[in-house]
Kinemage of the C-alpha trace (Angstrom):
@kinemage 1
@onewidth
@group {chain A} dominant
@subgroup {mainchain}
@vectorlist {calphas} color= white
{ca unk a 1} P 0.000 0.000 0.000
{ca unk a 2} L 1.362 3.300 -1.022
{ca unk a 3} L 2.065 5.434 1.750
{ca unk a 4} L 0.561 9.333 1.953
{ca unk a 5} L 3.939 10.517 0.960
{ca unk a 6} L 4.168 8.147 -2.216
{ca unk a 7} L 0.423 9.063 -3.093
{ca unk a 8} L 0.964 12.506 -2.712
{ca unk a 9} L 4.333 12.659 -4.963
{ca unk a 10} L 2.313 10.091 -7.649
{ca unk a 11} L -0.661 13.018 -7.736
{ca unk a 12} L 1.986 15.923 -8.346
{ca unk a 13} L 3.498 13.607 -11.188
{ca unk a 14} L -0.191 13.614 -12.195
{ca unk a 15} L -0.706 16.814 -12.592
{ca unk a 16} L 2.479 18.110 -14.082
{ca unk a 17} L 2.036 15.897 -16.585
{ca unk a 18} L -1.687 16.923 -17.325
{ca unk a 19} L -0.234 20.379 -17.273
{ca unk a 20} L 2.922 19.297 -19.900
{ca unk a 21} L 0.412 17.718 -22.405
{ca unk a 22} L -2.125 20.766 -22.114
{ca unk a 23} L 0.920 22.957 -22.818
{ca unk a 24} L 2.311 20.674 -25.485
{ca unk a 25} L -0.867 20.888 -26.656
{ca unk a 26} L -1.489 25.150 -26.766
{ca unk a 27} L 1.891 25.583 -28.220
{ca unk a 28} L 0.813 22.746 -31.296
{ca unk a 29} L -2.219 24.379 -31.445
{ca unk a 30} L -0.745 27.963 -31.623
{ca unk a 31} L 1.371 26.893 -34.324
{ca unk a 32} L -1.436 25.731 -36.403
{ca unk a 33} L -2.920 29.065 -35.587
{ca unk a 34} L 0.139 30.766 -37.304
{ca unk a 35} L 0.536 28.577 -40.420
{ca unk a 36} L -3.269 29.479 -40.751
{ca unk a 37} L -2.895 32.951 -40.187
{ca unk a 38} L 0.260 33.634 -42.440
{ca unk a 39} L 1.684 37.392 -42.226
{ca unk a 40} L 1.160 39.753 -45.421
{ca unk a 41} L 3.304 42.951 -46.089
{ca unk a 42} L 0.646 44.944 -44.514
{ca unk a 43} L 1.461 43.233 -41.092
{ca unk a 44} L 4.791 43.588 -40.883
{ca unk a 45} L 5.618 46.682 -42.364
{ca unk a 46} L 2.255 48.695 -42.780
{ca unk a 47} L 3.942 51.627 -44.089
{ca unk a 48} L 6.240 50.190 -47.064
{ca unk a 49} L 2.937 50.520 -49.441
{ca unk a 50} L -0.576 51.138 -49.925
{ca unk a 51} L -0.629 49.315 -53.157
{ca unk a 52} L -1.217 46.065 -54.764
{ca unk a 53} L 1.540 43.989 -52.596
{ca unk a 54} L -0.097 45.160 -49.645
{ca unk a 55} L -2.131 42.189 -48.924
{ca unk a 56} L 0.884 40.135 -50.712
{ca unk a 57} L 1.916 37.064 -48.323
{ca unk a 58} L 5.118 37.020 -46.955
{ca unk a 59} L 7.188 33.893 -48.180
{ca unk a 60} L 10.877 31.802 -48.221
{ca unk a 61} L 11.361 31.995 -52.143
{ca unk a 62} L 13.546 30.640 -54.284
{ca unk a 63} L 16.787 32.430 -55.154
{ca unk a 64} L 16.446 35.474 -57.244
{ca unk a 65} L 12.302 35.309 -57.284
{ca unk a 66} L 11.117 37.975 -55.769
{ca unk a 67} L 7.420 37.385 -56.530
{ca unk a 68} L 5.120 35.037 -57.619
{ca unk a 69} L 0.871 35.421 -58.129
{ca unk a 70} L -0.632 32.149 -60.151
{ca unk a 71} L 1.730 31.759 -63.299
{ca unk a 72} L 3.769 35.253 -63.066
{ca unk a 73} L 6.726 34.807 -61.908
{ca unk a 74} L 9.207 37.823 -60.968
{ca unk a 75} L 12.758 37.778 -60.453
{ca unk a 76} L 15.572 40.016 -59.207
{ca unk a 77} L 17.487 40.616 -62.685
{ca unk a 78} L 14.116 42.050 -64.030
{ca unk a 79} L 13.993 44.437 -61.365
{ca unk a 80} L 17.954 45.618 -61.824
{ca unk a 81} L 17.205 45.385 -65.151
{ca unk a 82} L 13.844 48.059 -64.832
{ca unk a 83} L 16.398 50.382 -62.517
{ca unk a 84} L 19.588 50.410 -65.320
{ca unk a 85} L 17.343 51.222 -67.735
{ca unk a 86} L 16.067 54.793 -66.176
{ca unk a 87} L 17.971 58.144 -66.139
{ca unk a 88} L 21.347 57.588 -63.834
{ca unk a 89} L 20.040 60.515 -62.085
{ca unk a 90} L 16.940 58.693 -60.925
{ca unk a 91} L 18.667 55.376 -60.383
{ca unk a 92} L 19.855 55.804 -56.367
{ca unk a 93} L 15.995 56.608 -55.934
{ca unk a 94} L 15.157 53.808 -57.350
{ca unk a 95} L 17.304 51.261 -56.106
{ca unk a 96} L 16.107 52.738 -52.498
{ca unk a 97} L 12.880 51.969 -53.500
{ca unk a 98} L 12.769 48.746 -55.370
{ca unk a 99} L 10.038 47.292 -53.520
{ca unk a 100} L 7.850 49.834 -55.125
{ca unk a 101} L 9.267 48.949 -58.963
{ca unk a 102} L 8.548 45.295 -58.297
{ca unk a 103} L 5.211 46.267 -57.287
{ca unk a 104} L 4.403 48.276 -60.403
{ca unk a 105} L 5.963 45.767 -62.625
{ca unk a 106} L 3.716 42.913 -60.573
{ca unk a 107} L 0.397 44.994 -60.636
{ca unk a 108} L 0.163 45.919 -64.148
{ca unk a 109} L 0.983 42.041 -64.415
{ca unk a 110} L -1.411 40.871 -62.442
{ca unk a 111} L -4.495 43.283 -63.289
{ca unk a 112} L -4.015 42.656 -66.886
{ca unk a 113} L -4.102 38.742 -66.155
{ca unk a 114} L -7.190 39.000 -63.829
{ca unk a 115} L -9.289 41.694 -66.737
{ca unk a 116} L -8.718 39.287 -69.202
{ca unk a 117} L -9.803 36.171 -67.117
{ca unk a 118} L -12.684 38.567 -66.052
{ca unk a 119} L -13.536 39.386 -68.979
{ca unk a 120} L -12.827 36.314 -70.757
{ca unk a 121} L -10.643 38.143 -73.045
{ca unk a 122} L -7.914 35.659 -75.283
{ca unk a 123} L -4.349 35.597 -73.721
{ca unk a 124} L -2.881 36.770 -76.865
{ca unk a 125} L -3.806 40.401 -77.384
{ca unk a 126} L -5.762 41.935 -80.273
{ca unk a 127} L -3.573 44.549 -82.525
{ca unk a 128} L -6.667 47.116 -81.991
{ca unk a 129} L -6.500 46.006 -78.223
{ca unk a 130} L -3.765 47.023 -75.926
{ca unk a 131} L -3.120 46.334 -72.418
{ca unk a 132} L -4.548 50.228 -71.514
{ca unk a 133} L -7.615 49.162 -73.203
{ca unk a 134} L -8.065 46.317 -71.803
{ca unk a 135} L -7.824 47.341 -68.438
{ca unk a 136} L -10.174 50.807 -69.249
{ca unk a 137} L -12.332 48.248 -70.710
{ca unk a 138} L -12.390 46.382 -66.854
{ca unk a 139} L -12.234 49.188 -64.990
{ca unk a 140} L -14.997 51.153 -66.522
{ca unk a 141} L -17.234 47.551 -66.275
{ca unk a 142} L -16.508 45.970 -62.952
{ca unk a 143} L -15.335 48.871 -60.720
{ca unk a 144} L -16.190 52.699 -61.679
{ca unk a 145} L -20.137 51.456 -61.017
{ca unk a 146} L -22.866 54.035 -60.343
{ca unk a 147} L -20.536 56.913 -60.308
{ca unk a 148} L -21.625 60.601 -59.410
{ca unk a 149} L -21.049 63.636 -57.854
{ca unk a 150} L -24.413 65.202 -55.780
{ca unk a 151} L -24.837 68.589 -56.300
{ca unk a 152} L -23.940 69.051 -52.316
{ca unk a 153} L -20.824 67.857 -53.020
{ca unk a 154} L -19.751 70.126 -55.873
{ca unk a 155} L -20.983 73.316 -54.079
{ca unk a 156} L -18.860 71.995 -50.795
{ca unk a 157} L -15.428 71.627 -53.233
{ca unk a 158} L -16.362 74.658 -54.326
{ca unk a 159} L -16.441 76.793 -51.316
{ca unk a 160} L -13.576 75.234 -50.173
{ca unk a 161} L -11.160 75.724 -53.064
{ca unk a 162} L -13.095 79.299 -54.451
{ca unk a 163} L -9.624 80.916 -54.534
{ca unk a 164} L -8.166 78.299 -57.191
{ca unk a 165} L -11.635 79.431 -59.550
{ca unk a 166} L -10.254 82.250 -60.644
{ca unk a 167} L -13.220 84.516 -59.746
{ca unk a 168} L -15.913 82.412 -61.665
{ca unk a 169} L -18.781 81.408 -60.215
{ca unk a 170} L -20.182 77.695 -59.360
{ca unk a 171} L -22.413 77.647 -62.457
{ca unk a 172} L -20.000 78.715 -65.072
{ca unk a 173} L -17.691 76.271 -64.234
{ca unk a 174} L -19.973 73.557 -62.698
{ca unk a 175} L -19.769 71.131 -65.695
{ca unk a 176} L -15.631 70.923 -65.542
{ca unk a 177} L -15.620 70.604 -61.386
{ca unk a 178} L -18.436 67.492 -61.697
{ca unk a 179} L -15.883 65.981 -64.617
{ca unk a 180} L -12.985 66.462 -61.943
{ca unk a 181} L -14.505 65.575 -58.700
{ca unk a 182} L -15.450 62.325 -60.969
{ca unk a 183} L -12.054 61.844 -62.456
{ca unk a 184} L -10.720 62.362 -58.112
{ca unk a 185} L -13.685 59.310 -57.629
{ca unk a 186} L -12.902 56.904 -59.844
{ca unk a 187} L -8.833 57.491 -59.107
{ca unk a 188} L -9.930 56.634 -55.368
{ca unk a 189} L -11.978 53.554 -56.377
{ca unk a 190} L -9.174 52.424 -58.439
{ca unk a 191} L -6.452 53.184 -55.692
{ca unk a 192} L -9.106 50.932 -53.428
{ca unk a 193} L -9.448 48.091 -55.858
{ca unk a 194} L -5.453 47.575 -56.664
{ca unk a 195} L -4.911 47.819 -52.702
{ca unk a 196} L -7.170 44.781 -51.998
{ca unk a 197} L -6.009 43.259 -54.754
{ca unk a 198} L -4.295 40.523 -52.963
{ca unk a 199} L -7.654 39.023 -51.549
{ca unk a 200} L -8.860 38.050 -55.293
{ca unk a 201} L -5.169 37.095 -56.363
{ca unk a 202} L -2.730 34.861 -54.075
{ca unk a 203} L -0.153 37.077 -54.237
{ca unk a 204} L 3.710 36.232 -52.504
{ca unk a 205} L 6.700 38.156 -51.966
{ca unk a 206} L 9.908 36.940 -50.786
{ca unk a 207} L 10.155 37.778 -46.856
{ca unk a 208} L 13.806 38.398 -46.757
{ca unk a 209} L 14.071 40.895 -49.878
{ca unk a 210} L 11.109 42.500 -48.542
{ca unk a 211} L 12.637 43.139 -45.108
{ca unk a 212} L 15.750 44.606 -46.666
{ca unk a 213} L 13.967 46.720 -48.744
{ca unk a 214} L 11.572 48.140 -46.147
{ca unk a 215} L 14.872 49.415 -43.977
{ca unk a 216} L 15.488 51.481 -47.078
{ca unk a 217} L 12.717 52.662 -48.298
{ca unk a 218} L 11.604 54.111 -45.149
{ca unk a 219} L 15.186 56.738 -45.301
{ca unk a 220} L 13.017 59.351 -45.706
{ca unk a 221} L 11.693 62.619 -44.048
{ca unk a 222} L 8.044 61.365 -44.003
{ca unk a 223} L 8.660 58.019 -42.267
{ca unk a 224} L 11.516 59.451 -40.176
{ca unk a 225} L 8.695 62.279 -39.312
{ca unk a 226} L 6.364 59.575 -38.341
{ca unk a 227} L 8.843 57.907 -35.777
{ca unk a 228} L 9.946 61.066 -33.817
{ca unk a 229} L 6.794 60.885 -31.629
{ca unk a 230} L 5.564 64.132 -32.515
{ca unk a 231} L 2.049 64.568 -34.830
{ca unk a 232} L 3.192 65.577 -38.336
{ca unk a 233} L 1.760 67.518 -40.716
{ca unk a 234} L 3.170 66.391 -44.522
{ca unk a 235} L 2.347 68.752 -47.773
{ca unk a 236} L 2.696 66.972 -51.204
{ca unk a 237} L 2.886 69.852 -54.079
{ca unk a 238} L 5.176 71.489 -56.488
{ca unk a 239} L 6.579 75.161 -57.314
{ca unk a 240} L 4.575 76.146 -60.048
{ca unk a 241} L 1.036 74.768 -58.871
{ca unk a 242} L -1.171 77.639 -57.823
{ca unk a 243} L -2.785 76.252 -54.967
{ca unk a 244} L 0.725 74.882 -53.603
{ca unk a 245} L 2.538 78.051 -54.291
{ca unk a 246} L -0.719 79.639 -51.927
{ca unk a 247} L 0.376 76.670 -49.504
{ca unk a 248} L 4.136 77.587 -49.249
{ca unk a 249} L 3.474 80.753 -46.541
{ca unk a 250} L 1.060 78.814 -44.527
{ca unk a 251} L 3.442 75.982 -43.916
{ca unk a 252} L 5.679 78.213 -42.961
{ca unk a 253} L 3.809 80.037 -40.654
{ca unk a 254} L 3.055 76.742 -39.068
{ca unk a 255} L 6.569 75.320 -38.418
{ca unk a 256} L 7.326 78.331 -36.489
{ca unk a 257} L 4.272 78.540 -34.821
{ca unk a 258} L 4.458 74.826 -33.505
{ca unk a 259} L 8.002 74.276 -33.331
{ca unk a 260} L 9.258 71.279 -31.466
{ca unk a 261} L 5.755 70.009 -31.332
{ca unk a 262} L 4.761 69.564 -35.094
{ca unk a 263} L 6.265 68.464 -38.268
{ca unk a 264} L 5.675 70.270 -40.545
{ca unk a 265} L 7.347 68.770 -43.862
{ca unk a 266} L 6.798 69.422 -47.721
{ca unk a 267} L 7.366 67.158 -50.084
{ca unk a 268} L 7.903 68.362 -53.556
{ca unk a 269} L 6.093 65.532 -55.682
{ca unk a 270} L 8.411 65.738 -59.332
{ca unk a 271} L 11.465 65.331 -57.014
{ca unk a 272} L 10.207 62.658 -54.932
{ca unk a 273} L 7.922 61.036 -57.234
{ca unk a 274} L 8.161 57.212 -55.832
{ca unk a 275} L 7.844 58.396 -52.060
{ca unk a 276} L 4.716 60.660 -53.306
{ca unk a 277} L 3.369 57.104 -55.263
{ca unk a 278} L 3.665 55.351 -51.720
{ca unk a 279} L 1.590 57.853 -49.739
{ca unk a 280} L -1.177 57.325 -53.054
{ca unk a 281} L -0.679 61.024 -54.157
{ca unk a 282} L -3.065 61.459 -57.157
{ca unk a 283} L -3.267 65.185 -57.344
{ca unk a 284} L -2.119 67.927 -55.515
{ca unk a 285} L -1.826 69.179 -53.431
{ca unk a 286} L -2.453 67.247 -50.355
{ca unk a 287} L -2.254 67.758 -47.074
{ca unk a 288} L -1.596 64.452 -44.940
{ca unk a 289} L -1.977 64.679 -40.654
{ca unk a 290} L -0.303 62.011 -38.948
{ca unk a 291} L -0.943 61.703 -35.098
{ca unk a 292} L 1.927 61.131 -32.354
{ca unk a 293} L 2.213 57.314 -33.368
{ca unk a 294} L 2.964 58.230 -36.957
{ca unk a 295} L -0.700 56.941 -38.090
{ca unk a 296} L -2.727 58.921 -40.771
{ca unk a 297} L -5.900 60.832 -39.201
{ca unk a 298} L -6.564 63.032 -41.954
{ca unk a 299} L -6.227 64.212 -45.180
{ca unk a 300} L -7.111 66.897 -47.651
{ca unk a 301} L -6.945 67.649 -51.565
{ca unk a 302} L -6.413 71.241 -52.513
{ca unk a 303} L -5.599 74.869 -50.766
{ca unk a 304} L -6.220 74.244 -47.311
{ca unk a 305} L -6.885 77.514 -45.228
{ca unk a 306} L -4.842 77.871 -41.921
{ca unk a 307} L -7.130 78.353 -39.685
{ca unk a 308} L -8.822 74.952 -41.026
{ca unk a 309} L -5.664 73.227 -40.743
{ca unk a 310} L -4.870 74.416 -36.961
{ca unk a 311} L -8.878 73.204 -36.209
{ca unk a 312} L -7.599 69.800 -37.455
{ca unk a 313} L -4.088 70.057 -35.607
{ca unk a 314} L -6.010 70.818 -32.160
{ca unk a 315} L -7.792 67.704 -33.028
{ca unk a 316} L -4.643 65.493 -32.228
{ca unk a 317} L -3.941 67.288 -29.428
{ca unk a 318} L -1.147 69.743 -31.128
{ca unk a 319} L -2.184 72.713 -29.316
């Protein structure tokens, strides 16, 4: 007979082995959990790109592939190959931001691929139809749907960007600001569609390119801004644009005003055209508000007054 001592010990045994399979078992079962749950570009670095490859799985690829989606294949040389073959003044920009050449290389890749399987559209293309065709053709059918600008809307872009009208009034120029404000629209729609594009396509990128890539791209004022624990205020324009040239003083104003707590950075959009592409700059200018953890609150299109601007800077807490 086993004595209380022996019985005791035998119970503990028991029960640390209950708890060492139960724990076996959680760490098995959180495993499965991550091979089910596998980690896109988004996840890990949710500021490389807004893009296509944003919902792109990261993956341990082959040598020299640096993305693959169904039957495309895309590998390094094509990618040093897309950098030699720009101006050599533009090629350190580029090679700092490869991750966004292999993106533009895989999306117009991939939507062309998807519009014709859409569309059931021939592999082979037609003389009379090129690839901008066929993806106008695909756009203009599956996503710019039901379209339009209420008349609420145009009078509100009006009032707000009057001093870019050049003294007209709404109803003389009425018919171009609907066309524009529908043109702004369907860019949105189509920045929306490419950026989810990864949850119709399986899309995969290699992990360890990606990571080297991301430590680069992000050498930048923006994402350096957006680090520093301060809110940051980030103008995309260009000398020469009206409303941006109106925008120059009022930055100003504001980086003295705030200094030490705000950011105030502008980013001229012909110079820094691939960091402008990232932050899904369409037009300009725009006026991007980042809060204290570098995350986007706000945004605006067009001359934006100061006094609007501080209203929106008191809003995260820049005072």
């Amino acid at each position: 007979m086993l004595t209380r001592h022996e019985r005791f010990f035998m119970k503990l045994k028991l029960f640390l082995l209950i708890i060492a399979i139960f724990t076996f078992n959680s760490s098995v079962f959180a495993e499965l959990k991550t091979v089910d749950q596998p980690k896109t570009v988004q996840d890990i670095y949710p500021d490389l790109t807004s893009g296509a490859l944003s919902l792109a799985v990261l993956k341990d690829l082959p040598d020299g592939v640096l993305l693959k989606a169904g039957d495309i294949e895309i590998g390094s040389e094509l990618i040093v190959e897309l950098i030699d073959s720009q101006p050599v003044q533009s090629r350190e920009e580029l090679k700092k931001n490869a991750f966004f050449i292999l993106e533009q290389e895989a999306t117009n890749r991939i939507l062309l691929d998807f519009a014709k399987k859409t569309l059931a559209l021939p592999d082979k293309e037609s003389p009379n139809q090129t690839s901008s065709d066929i993806l106008q053709q695909f756009f203009e059918k599956e996503v710019f749907k039901k379209i339009e600008v209420t008349d609420q809307e145009l009078k509100t872009f009006y009032e707000n960007n009057k001093d870019i009208c050049g003294g007209a009034t709404m109803d003389q120029i009425s018919s171009s600001l609907r066309e524009y404000l529908i043109s702004l629209k369907k860019q949105k729609m189509a920045s929306d569609y490419i950026q989810t594009l990864g949850n119709r396509v399986s899309i995969q990128v290699s992990s360890d390119w990606a990571k080297k890539q991301a430590l680069m791209a992000f050498d930048n004022a923006v994402d350096k801004a957006r680090q520093s624990k301060k809110p940051s205020l980030v103008d995309f324009g260009a000398s020469g644009c009206r409303p941006c040239d109106m925008m120059s003083p009022i930055l100003k104003t504001l980086g003295t005003k705030y200094e030490g707590k705000l950011n105030v950075i502008f980013i001229h959009v012909r110079e820094q055209q691939i960091l402008a592409s990232r932050y899904g700059i369409q037009s300009i200018p725009v006026q991007v508000f980042f809060d204290k953890d570098g995350k986007e609150v706000f945004r605006h299109t067009g001359f934006f007054a100061q006094e609007e601007i501080e209203k929106k800077l008191k809003e995260i807490g820049v005072q």
